[in-house]
C-alpha positions in Angstrom: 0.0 0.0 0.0 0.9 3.6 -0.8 3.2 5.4 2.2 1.4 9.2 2.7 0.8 11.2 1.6 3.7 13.1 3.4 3.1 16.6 4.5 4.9 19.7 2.2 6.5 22.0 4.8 7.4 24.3 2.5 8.1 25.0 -1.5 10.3 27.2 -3.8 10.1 27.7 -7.5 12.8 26.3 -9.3 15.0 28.5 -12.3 18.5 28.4 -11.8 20.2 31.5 -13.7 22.9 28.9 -14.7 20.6 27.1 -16.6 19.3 30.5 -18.4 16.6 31.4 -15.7 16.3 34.6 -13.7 15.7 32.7 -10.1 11.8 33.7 -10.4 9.3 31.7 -11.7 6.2 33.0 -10.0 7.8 32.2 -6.7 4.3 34.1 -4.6 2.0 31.3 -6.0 4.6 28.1 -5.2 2.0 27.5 -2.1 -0.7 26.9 -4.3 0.6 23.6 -5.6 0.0 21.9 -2.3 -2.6 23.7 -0.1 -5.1 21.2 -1.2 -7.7 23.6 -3.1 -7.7 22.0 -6.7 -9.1 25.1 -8.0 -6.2 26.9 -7.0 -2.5 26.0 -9.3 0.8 28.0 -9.8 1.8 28.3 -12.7 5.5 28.5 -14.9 5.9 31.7 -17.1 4.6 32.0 -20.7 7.2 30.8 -23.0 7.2 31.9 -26.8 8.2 29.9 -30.1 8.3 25.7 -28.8 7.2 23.6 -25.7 10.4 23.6 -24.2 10.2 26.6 -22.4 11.1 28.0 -25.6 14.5 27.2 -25.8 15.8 29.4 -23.4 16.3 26.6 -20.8 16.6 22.8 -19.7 12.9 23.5 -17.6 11.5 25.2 -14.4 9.7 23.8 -11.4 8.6 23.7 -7.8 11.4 22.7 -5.0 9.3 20.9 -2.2 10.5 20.5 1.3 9.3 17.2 3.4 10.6 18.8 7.0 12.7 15.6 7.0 14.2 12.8 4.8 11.4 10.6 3.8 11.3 7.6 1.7 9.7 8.4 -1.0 8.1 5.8 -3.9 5.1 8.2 -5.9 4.1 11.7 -6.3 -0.2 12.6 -7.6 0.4 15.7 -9.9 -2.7 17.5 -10.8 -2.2 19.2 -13.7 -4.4 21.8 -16.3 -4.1 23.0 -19.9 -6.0 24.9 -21.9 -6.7 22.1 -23.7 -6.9 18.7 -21.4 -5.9 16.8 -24.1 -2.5 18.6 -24.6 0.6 17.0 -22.4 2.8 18.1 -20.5 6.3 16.6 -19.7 7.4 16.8 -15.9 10.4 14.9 -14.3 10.4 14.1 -10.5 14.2 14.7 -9.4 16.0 14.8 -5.9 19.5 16.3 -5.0 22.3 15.2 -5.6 23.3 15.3 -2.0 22.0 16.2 0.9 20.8 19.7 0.5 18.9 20.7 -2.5 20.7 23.4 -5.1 19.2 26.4 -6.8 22.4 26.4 -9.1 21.5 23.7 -11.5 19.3 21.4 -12.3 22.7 19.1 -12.9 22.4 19.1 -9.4 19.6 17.3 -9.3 18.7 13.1 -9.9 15.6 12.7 -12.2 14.3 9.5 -10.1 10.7 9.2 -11.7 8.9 11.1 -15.4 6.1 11.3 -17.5 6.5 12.5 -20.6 2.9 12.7 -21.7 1.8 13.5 -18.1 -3.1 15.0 -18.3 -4.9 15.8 -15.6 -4.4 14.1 -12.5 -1.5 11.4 -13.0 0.3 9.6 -10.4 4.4 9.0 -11.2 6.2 6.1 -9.8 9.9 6.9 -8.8 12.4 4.7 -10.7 13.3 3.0 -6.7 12.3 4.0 -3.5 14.2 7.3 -2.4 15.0 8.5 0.9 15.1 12.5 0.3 13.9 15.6 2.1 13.1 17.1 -1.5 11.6 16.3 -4.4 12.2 19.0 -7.7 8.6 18.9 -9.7 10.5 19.9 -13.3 8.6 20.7 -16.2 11.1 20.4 -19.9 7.7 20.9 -21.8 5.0 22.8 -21.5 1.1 22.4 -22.9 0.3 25.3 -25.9 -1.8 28.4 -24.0 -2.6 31.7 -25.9 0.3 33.3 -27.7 3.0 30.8 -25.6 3.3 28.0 -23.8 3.1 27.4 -19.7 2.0 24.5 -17.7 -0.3 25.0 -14.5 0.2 22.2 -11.2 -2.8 22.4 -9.0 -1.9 19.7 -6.4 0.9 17.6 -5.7 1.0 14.4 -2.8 4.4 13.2 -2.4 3.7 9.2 -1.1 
């Protein structure tokens, strides 16, 4: 049986000016993605000309903190597009070591994915992983009006 759902004690969004981000991805609505009002979401910038965030960068996300190390097997992801048929493609990463980096997303394991994630999807991580943080990491976004962005309403970490 599923382990959880483990409570979020706290969340940062995730663009790493190494990786060609300006260390704010709509950081005041990061809270949003776990306060469990499904009509509620944050959401990752509008990015112009292709799914992966345009080209600009490797993807952006949502850092979230457990309070302690946890071991972790499956993460719910509630997700929206504009059109719910559209996908989007999230990885589910941990740090490399112990403490989670803002630097790079190098610096971070991908440990579970979906490439074609809809709606309300459940990923399985690779093996069970003892971690304090997961990294919810989007590398393609769902078309919107005039861009692209992807929009996570919920997320259990089990």
């Amino acid at each position: 049986p599923a382990a959880g759902p483990f409570a979020i004690v706290g969340a940062s969004d995730f663009d790493p000016e190494t990786d060609g981000g300006n260390n704010e991805e709509n950081p005041d609505a990061v809270a949003k993605a776990f306060d469990g009002d499904p009509a509620t979401y944050w959401e990752t910038l509008r990015y112009k000309n292709r799914p992966t965030l345009g080209g600009l960068k490797p993807g952006v996300g949502v850092v979230l903190d457990l309070g302690e190390k946890r071991t972790v097997t499956s993460v719910d992801l509630t997700l929206s597009a504009d059109n719910p048929n559209d996908p989007t493609s999230v990885e589910l990463r941990v740090p490399k070591g112990s403490k989670p980096s803002t630097r790079t997303e190098a610096d971070w394991k991908v440990v579970g994915s979906d490439k074609a994630a809809k709606g309300t999807v459940t990923i399985d991580l690779k093996t069970p992983t003892e971690t304090q943080y997961v990294l919810v990491y989007f590398t393609s976004l769902p078309p919107t009006d005039n861009g692209y962005k992807a929009r996570l309403h919920e997320v259990v970490v089990r």
